[in-house]
C-alpha positions, 0 to 999 in steps of 0.5 A: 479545443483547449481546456477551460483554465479552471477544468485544469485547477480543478483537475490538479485541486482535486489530485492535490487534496490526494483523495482520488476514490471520494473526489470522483478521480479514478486511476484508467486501469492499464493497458497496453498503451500504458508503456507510453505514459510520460515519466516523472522522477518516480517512473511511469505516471498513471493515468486518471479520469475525472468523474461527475455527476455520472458523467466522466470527464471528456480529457483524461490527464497523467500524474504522478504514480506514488505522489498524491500531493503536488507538492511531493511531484507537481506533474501534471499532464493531460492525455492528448497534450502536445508538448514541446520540443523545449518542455520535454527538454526541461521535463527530461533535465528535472527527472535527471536531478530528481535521480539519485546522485550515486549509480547502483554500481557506485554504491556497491563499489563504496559499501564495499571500501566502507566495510574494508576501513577501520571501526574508527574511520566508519563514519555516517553522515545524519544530514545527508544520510550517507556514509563516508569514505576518507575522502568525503570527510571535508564536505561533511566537516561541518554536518552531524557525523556518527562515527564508529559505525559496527557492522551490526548497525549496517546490518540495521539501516533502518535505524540509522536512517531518518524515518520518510514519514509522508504518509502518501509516498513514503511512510516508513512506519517501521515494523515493532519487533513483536510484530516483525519477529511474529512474521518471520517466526510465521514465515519459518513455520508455513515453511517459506524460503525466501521473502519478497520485500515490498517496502518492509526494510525491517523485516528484510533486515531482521530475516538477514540478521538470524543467527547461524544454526537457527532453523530460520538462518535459511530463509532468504529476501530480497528487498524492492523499496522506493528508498534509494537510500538503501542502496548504500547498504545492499549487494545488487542480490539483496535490493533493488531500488523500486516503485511499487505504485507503477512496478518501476525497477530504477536501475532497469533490467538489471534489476527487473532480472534479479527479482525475476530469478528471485521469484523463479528460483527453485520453480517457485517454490518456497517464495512468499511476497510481504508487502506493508505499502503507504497507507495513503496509497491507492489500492488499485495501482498496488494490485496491478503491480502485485499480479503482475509480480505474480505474473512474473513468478508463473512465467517459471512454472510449467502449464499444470501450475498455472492455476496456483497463486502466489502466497501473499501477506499484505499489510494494511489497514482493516476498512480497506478489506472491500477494496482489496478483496475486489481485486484479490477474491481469494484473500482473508483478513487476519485478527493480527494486530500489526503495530510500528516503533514510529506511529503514535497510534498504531500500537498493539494492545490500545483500547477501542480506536487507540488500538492500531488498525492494521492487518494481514491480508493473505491469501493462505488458508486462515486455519494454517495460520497460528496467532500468539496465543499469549496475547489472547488470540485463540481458534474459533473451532466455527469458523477454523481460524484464530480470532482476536480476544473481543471477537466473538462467534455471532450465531445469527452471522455464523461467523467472528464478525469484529474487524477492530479489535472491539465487540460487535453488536448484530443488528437484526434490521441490517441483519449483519454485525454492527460496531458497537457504537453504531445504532440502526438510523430510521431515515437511512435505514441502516446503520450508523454513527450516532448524529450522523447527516442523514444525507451524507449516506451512499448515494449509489453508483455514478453508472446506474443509480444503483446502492451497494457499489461504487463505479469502479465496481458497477456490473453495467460499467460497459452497458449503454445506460444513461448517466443521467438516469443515476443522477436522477435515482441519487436525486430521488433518493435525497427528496424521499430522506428529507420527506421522512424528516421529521418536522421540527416544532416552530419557535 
């Protein structure tokens, strides 16, 4: 039976406000069906169930894999929708003038006429983000031209295209210089030949841009980024249009094969994957794809290697440190403070909430990784790791608590390190925000009633407990708050 129109509003509703995890939409991990899930002009879609009230949703419907709001790719379908011959047709029609208009060969076979042409014939075209041979110069007579283009500026594109700052899809907050020229020196120093490129085009650049003779000139990468614009820039060896939300290769094989060699190369060693995703991005989707890069880089090593891991830094910010260290046990989060040219907030050195609150994920041993000691990071002899200035040892946790950047306090009743700001709460018995709704805490897991995890994470997600036994824990839980409620006096 057809569902109910405002089942269907409130399904796309929620998926438009881009808040899946707090508004009970949850992305259906993978399976092996998963190779037929309807495309968009991102790739693959993903599949999600709605959850509520510990109850999930009888029809589980696709979107889009990169896109969390509609209005960036309004695709919307549901899991046992039948559709016809003349949608499918239409579907198909909008994905073709959704692709790129120039082919990657096309691209190649351009950027090699462009370096050939003289300095005063180089010209690049700011509104369509192009550049431009002679024989494109009258389509663009009328559009802001950069001519003189030098070699060096295409070598750095980044600085010659227009930054994609929407924060769910794109958001291209670009590397700052300190912290892209922290890593590559990091990258030297752990000894890595070759950088696998998630959607860090100025790292990528920056490693391409070393002088000859230098000790890092013999690092290499390879750069996967969901912006086609960098095919304009880039042999076939050096990039590859890609979806890291659904590990999409665009152009196919092709590219699928030169990642694969990419990773293979030297038995794998010497290979290290960075990755800086949309911070507006769900976290699980990036893992699938992560392991299954990993994946792809075991295929080339023999049995007795097969327990190893491959290295990984990923960026992102600190209060998502639960989130991927559940799906990736083995990573550590670094004290770094990573900072971009084009975000307002995210710069290094700020105080208290200003500073930025990205981080490295890794799953290299923290005590091999030395951090500037000229910007205060020093080594915690305790805890075998370098740690910001704010961040002291707590000898009741035995550990350098603060993940912000700011000193943390201990709370004896929660028997853990607090923000400073956070003061212990009676009612909630925990702690937090001074003022904070004494209702709005966890309401437990939507499986078995249970605090301390959410329904993706639940031990009993594949036991028969009724869902309704969670409610009523949930329900329980909010009378006995509002009972300890002091009572206020009568006007």
């Amino acid at each position: 039976m057809a569902a109910p129109r405002d089942q269907f509003c409130s399904a796309e509703a929620e998926l438009n406000e881009g808040s899946q995890c707090s508004s009970g939409i949850e992305m259906v991990p993978p399976s092996d069906t998963a190779a037929s899930a309807p495309l968009c002009p991102h790739g693959p879609t993903l599949l999600f169930v709605k959850v509520s009230q510990g109850k999930e949703e009888t029809r589980r419907f696709y979107a889009c894999s990169a896109c969390r709001d509609r209005k960036d790719c309004n695709f919307f379908q549901w899991e046992d929708e039948k559709l016809s011959e003349a949608r499918l047709a239409a579907r198909e029609a909008h994905n073709q003038r959704c692709r790129p208009p120039l082919s990657r060969m096309q691209c190649v076979e351009r950027y090699l006429k462009f370096i050939e042409l003289p300095l005063t014939q180089r010209k690049f075209c700011q509104r369509c983000q192009q550049l431009l041979l002679p024989d494109d110069w009258g389509e663009h007579r009328e559009h802001q031209v950069v001519g003189d283009v030098s070699v060096t500026q295409l070598r750095r594109p980044s600085q010659l295209l227009y930054p994609l700052e929407n924060k769910k899809t794109n958001a291209q907050y670009l590397f700052a210089d300190r912290s892209c020229q922290f890593l590559i020196d990091l990258l030297s120093t752990l000894g890595f030949r070759r950088v696998l490129c998630v959607g860090t085009p100025r790292l990528h650049e920056l490693i391409r841009l070393t002088a000859p003779g230098d000790k890092k000139s013999n690092m290499r990468s390879l750069l996967l980024d969901i912006d086609f614009r960098y095919s304009q820039f880039y042999m076939e060896d050096s990039f590859c249009h890609y979806n890291m939300f659904n590990h999409h290769f665009f152009d196919g094989k092709d590219a699928l094969e030169v990642c694969r060699a990419f990773l293979q190369e030297d038995k794998g060693e010497g290979v290290i994957l960075v990755t800086d995703p949309p911070f507006g991005g769900l976290v699980e989707p990036l893992a699938v794809t992560f392991k299954k890069l990993t994946a792809m880089w075991k295929e080339g090593q023999s049995q007795d290697e097969s327990h190893k891991e491959l290295p990984i830094f990923w960026i992102f910010p600190y209060f998502f440190e639960s989130r991927i260290c559940q799906f990736f046990p083995s990573f550590r989060m670094l004290d770094y403070q990573v900072d971009y040219d084009n975000h307002a907030l995210y710069k290094h050195g700020k105080k208290g909430r200003k500073q930025s609150p990205v981080r490295i994920f890794t799953n290299i041993p923290l005590n091999k990784i030395i951090l500037p000691t000229e910007e205060g990071y020093r080594f915690c002899p305790l805890c075998q790791r370098y740690v910001s200035p704010e961040n002291q040892h707590c000898e009741h946790c035995d550990s350098c608590t603060s993940k912000d950047g700011r000193k943390w306090n201990h709370c004896f009743l929660c028997k853990k390190c607090v923000k400073p700001s956070w003061v212990h709460c009676s009612v909630c018995n925990r702690c937090a925000l001074p003022g904070h709704s004494c209702e709005g805490p966890e309401d437990g897991c939507f499986i078995c009633g249970e605090l301390g995890h959410k329904r993706s994470s639940c031990p009993n997600i594949g036991a028969a407990k009724r869902p309704d036994k969670a409610v009523r824990k949930q329900k329980q839980r909010k009378s006995n708050k509002r009972k300890m409620r002091p009572l206020k006096d009568n006007p």
